[in-house]
C-alpha positions in Angstrom: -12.4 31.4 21.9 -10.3 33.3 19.8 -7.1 30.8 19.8 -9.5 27.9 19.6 -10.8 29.1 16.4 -7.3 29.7 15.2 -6.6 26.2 15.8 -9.4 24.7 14.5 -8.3 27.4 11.5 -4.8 26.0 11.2 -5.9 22.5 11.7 -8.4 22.6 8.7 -5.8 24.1 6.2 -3.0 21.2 7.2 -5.8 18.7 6.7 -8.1 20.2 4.2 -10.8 18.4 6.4 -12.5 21.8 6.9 -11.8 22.6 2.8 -9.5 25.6 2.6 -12.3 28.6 2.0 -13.9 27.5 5.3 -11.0 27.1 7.4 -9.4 30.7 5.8 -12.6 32.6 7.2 -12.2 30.7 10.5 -8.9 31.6 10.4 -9.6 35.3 9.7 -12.2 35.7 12.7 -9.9 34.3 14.9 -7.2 36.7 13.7 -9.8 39.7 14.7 -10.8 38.5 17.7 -6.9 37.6 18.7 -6.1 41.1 17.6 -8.9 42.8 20.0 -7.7 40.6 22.7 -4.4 42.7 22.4 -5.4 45.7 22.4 -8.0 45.2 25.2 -5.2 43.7 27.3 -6.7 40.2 27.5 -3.2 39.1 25.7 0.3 40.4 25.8 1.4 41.6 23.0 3.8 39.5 22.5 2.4 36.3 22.6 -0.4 37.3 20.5 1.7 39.0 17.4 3.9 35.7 17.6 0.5 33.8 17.2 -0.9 35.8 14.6 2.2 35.6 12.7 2.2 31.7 13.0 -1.3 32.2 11.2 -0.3 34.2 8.8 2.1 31.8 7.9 0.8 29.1 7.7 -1.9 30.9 5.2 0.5 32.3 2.8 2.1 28.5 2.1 -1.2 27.5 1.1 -1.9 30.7 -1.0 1.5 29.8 -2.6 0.3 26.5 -3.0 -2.9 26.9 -4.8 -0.4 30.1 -7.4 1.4 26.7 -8.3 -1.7 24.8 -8.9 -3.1 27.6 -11.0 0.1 27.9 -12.8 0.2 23.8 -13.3 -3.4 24.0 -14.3 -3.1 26.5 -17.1 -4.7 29.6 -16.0 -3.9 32.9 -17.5 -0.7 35.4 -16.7 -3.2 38.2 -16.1 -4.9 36.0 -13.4 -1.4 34.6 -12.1 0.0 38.5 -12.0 -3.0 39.1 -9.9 -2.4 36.4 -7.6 0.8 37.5 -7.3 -0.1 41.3 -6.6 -1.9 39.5 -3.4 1.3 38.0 -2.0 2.4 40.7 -2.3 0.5 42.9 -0.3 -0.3 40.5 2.4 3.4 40.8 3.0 2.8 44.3 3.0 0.1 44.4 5.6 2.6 42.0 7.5 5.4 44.9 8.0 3.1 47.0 8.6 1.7 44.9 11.8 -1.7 43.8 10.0 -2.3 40.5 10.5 -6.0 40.4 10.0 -5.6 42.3 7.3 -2.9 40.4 5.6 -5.2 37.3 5.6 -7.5 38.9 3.4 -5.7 38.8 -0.2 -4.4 35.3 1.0 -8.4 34.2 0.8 -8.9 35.9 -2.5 -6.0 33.5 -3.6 -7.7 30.3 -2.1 -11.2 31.4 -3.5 -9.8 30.8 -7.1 -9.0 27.4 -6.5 -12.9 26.9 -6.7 -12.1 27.5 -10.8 -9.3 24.3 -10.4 -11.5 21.2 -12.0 -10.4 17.7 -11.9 -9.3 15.6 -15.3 -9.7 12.1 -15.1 -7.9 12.3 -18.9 -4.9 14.6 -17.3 -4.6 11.5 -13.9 -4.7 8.8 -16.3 -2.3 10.5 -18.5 0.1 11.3 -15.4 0.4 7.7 -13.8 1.0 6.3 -17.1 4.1 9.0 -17.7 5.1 8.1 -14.7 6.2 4.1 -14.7 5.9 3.9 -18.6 9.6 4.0 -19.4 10.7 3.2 -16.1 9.4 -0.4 -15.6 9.5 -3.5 -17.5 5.5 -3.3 -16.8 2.9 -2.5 -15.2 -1.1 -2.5 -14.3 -3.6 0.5 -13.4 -7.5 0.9 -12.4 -8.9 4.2 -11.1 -12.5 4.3 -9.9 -15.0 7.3 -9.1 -17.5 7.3 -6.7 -17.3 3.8 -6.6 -17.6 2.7 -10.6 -14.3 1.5 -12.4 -13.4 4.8 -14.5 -10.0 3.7 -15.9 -7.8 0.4 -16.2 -5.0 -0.8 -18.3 -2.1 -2.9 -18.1 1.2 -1.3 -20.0 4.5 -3.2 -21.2 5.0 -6.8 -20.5 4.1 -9.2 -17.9 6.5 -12.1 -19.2 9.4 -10.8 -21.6 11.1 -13.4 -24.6 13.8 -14.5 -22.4 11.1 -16.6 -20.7 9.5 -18.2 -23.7 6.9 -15.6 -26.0 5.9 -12.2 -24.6 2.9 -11.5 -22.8 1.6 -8.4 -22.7 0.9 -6.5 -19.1 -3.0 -6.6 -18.3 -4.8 -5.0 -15.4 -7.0 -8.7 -15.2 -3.4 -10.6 -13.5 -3.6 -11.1 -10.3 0.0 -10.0 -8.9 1.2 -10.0 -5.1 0.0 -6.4 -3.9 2.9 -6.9 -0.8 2.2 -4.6 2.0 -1.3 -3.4 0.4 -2.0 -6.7 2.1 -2.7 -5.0 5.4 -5.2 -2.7 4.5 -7.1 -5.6 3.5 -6.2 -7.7 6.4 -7.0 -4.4 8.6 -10.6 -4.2 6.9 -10.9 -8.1 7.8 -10.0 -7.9 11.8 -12.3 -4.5 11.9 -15.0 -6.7 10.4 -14.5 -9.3 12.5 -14.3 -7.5 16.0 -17.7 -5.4 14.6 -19.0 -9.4 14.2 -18.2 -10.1 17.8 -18.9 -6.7 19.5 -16.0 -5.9 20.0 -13.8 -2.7 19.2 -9.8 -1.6 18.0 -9.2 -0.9 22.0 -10.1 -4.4 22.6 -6.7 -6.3 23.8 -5.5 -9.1 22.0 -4.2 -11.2 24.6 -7.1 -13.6 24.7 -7.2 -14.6 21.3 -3.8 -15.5 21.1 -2.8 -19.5 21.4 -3.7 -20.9 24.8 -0.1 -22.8 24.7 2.3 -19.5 23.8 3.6 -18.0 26.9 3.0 -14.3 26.9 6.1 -12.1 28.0 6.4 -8.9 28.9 4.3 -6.4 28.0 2.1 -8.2 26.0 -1.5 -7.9 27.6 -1.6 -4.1 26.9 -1.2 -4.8 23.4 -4.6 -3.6 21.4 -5.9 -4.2 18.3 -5.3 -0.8 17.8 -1.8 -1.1 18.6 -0.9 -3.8 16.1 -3.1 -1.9 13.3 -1.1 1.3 13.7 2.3 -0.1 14.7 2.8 1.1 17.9 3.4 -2.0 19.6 7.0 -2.2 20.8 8.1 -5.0 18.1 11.1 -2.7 16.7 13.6 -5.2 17.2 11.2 -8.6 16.2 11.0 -8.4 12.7 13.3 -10.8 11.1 10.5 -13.6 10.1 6.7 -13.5 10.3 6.3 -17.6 10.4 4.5 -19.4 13.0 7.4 -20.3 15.8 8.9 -17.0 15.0 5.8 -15.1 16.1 5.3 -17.6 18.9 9.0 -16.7 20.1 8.1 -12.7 19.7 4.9 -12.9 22.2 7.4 -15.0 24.5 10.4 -12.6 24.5 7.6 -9.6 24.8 8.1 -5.8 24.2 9.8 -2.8 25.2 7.6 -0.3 26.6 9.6 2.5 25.5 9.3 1.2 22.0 5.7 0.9 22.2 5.8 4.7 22.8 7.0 5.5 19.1 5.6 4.1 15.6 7.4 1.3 14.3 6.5 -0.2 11.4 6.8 -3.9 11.7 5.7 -6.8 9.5 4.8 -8.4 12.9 2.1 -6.6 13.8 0.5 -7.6 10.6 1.4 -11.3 10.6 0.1 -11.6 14.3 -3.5 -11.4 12.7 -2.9 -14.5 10.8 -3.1 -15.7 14.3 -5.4 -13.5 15.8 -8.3 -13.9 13.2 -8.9 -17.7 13.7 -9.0 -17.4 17.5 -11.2 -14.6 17.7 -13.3 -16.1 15.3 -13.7 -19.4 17.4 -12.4 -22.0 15.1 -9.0 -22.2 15.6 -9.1 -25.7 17.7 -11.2 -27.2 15.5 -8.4 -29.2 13.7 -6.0 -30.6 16.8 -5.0 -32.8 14.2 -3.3 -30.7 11.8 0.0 -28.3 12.5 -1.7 -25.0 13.9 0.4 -22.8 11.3 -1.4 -24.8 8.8 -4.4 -24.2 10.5 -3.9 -20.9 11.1 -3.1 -19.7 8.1 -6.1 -21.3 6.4 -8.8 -20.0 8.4 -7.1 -16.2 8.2 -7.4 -16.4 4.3 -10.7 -18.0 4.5 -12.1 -15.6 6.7 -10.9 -12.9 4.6 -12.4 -14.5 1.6 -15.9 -15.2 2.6 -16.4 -12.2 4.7 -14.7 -9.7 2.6 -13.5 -10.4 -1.2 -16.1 -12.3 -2.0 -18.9 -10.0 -1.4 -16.8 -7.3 -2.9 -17.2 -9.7 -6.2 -13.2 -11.0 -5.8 -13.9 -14.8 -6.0 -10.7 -17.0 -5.6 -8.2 -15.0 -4.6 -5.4 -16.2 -2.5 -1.6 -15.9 -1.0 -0.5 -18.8 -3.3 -0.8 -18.0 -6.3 -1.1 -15.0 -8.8 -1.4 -15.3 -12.6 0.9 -18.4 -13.3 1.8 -16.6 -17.0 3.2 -13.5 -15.3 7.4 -12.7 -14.0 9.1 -9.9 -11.8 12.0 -8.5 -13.3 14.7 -6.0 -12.4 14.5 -3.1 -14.8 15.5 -2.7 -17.2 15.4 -6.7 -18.1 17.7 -7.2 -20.4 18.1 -11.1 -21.0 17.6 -11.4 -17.2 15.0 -14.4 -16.5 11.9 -13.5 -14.4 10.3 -14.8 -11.0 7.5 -16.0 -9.5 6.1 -15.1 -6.6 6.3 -17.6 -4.2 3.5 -19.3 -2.3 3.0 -16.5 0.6 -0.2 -18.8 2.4 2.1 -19.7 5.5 3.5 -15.8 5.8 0.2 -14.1 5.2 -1.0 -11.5 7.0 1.1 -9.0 6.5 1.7 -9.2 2.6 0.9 -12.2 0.5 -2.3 -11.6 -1.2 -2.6 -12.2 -5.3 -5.5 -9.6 -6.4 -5.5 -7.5 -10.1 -5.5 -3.7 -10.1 -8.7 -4.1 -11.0 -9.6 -5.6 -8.6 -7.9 -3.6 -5.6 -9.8 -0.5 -6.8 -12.9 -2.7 -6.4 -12.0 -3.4 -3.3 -11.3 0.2 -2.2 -14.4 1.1 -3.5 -16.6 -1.7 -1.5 -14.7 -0.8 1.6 -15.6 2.6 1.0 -19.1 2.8 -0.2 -21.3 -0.4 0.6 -22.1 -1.0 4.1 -22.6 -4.6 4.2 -18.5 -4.7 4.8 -17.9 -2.2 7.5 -20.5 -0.5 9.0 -20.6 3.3 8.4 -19.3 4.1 12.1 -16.2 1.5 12.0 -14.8 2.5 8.2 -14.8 6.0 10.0 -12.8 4.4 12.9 -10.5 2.8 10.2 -10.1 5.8 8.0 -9.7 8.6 10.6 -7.3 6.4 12.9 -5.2 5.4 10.0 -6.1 1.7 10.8 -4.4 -0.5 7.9 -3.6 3.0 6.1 -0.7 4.8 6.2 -0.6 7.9 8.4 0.2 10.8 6.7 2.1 12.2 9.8 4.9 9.2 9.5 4.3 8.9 5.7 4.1 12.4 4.4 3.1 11.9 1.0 -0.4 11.0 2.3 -0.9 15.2 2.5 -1.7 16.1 -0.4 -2.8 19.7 -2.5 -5.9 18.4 -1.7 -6.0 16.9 1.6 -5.2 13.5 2.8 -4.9 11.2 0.4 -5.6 7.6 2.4 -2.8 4.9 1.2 -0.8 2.0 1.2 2.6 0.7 -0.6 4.5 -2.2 -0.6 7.5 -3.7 -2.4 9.0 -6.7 -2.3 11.5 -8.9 -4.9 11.0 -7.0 -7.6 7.8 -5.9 -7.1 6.2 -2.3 -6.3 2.5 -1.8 -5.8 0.3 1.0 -4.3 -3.4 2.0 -3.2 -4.1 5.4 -3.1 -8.0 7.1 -2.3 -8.5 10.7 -2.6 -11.3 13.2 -0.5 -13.0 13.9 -4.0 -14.0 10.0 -4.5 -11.3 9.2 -6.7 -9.3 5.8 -6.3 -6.3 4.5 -7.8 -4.2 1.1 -7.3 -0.8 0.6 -9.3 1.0 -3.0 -9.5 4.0 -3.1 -11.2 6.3 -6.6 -12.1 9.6 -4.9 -11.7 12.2 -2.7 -9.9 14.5 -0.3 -10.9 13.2 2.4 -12.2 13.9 6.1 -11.6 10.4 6.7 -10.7 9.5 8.0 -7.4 8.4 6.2 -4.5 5.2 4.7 -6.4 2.4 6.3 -4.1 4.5 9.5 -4.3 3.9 9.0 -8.0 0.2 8.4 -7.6 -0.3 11.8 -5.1 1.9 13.3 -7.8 -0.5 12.7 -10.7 -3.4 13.2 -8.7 -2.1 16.9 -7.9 -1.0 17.5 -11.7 -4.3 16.6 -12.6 -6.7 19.5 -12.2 -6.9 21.8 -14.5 -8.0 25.6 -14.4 -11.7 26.0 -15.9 -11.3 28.3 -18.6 -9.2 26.2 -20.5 -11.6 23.2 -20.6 
């Protein structure tokens, strides 16, 4: 029982599921019971000092953690130097052989997190610092608990070398790249809760009747495609209709399908997937089946999940036909468009507004007429369409695991970013180029930055 609770302990401070007070005093009765198991001879010694250390260990780095938030957040020097008297003596207790007894100043270090309050001025404030000088421009929206809290668009969508200025808004529609799979994700879990089915379902039948399947493809799952583990490592050169005919043909590599790959194919496949499982796929023999294909996947995804979210018209052509990507910094450099995306959707390709992607988060996460409570707990806890945090490591945050997707491509860089205290962010920007982090490192950086100690609000 005792190493159970330990691990449930350990487990609960690496994921904050558990929130760090709870998991610390799970963590502290398994230490007690682990060390009485020693002593009573139940476990060597050994084995269970190594174990308690381990514990120990893993304690202190989130006491240290929660000193720097309190230092970031502006508390006092008497209440830092007393945090610090704590480290101190749980290292103490540690020479001495304590381990219990060294957890106990780590909790009173975690405790005064509780004081740490969140600032949606400080957040705002951080993304903006962030990709303000660093881009040629760029859009924002945060929502809480569901309601738009924040939006703005900052520095130019269209620059004088290609005819007047126009300022950045968070109302242009942009391509959001790779966020495109969380909502393509959200669309195939809808669709297989519509037909009973479930992410462990395979995929084999709702492929084209007329591709040959190779290899290795009947084991593939939903599930597999929606967390790349599918064994296309070495398939991702084009996501067009022959191309991912020729994939399914040539098949996979089991050994591949072992490890996570992240592929643009797996995505892509849905633009496939979708109109087959939904029924309707051979309802136009008289029109190329990419065409076809392609048009039911984004018409699916309108009418059973933008546009009950409120997102009427979007689409993979076209985004807001007044807006350019640039490299950054512009200079006289002309600007892009994006191009029409329809026939490569799946993976990337959507046009939505920051605005609107934080609407979207929020639908996805609050209103049940979407996903039903059980299957956007399915998405969210097996990373389907997000990023998992254990290949993408800036989805752990100070605060736990902060769900998200990026995406970049020709001069573009975009993220979606939802945090466990209700808060949701999306970032678009027009350009590259900038010495800005990885932009959804920037947006768990500013969401860390942003709580501030109580006594100085």
């Amino acid at each position: 029982m005792a190493v159970l609770d330990l691990e449930e302990g350990a487990e609960g401070l690496r994921t904050l599921d558990l929130g760090r007070p709870r998991a610390l005093t799970a963590m502290r009765r398994a230490a007690t019971e682990l060390a009485g198991a020693v002593r009573s001879g139940e476990i060597d010694e050994r084995t269970g000092d190594e174990t308690l250390a381990r514990l120990v260990s893993i304690a202190r780095d989130v006491a240290v953690e929660v000193h720097g938030m309190l230092a970031r957040g502006g508390a006092g020097p008497t209440l830092l130097r007393e945090v610090e008297g704590h480290l101190v003596r749980s290292s103490e207790l540690v020479a001495a052989g304590n381990f219990p007894g060294a957890l106990e100043p780590l909790s009173k270090i975690v405790a005064q997190e509780s004081n740490l309050s969140f600032s949606m001025d400080a957040f705002e404030d951080n993304i903006r610092d962030a990709f303000e000088d660093e881009t040629v421009g760029f859009a924002y929206a945060i929502a809480r608990n569901g309601l738009l809290a924040r939006a703005d668009g900052v520095g130019l969508a269209r620059t004088s070398t290609d005819d007047s200025e126009i300022e950045q808004s968070q109302h242009f529609r942009m391509n959001i790249a790779s966020v495109s799979k969380t909502v393509t994700a959200t669309a195939v879990l809808r669709l297989l809760q519509m037909k009973g089915l479930t992410p462990d379902s395979f995929v084999s039948p709702y492929l084209p009747p007329d591709w040959e399947m190779g290899p290795g493809i009947a084991t593939l799952s939903f599930r597999d495609l929606l967390t790349h583990h599918t064994g296309f490592c070495r398939q991702n050169e084009s996501w067009d209709y022959a191309t991912l005919q020729s994939y399914i043909e040539a098949g996979i590599d089991f050994d591949d399908k072992e490890d996570y790959c992240y592929q643009n194919t797996n995505f892509a496949l849905f633009r496939v997937l979708i109109p087959h499982l939904w029924g309707l796929a051979d309802d136009f023999p008289d029109l190329p089946p990419d065409q076809v294909t392609a048009g039911l996947y984004i018409f699916f995804v309108q009418w059973y999940v933008l546009e009950p979210m409120g997102i009427d018209g979007a689409n993979c052509a076209e985004g807001d036909p007044d807006l350019r990507y640039y490299p950054f910094p512009a200079g006289n450099t002309p600007g892009i468009q994006q191009a029409d995306w329809t026939l490569w959707s799946g993976s990337s390709g959507w046009y939505l507004s920051a605005v609107e992607l934080v609407r979207f988060m929020a639908y996805r996460r609050y209103d049940t007429s979407i996903l039903v409570p059980g299957v956007r707990l399915a998405m969210d806890l097996g990373f389907l369409g997000w990023n998992n945090p254990v290949d993408w490591d800036w989805g752990y945050g100070l605060h736990g695991i902060y769900r998200n997707h990026g995406g970049d491509i020709n001069l573009l860089d975009t993220c979606i970013m939802e945090y466990p205290n209700g808060v949701q962010a999306a970032v678009i920007i027009n350009s590259t180029g900038g010495s800005y982090p990885y932009q959804c490192v920037a947006l768990r950086n500013s969401f860390d930055d942003a709580w501030i100690f109580a006594e100085t609000i």
